[in-house]
Phi, psi and omega in degrees: 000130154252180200263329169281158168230116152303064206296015166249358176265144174280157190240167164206192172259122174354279199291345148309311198286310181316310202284270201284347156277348163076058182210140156314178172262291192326348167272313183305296223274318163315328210255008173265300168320317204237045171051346151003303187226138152266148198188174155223169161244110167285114207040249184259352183281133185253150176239164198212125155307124170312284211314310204277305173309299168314317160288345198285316169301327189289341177269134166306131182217099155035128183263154170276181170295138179303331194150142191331141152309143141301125183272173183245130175300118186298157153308141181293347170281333165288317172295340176295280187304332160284319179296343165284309161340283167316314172267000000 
């Protein structure tokens, strides 16, 4: 976020930014909040610098996780041999 607003740099509205980054508005406006993307906020409304979003796209970036771990399966000789234990 910044503290000026530049009124020569093109802008665009949270949910515009969203729409062409393929991101929720609610990530835009986190990634505004924490200086991520520049921008500013007007009353309640948040704006995106064009530029800054567009690099924000252009950089590579870390994928998040696929999806729950798998546990991994004992050998059927080891559950055996506990089960032996157990009685």
């Amino acid at each position: 976020m910044t503290s000026t607003i530049d009124t020569n740099r093109p802008y665009m509205t949270t949910p515009a930014a969203a729409e062409r980054a393929g991101l929720s508005k609610a990530y835009i406006t986190l990634l505004l909040r924490k200086g991520t993307l520049e921008g500013f906020q007007l009353s309640r409304d948040w704006l995106v610098y064009t530029d800054s979003l567009e690099r924000f796209l252009t950089t590579p970036r870390k994928s998040g996780p696929k999806g729950p771990h798998k546990k991994s399966r004992q050998e059927p000789s080891q559950s055996i041999e506990a089960a032996k234990r157990d009685i």
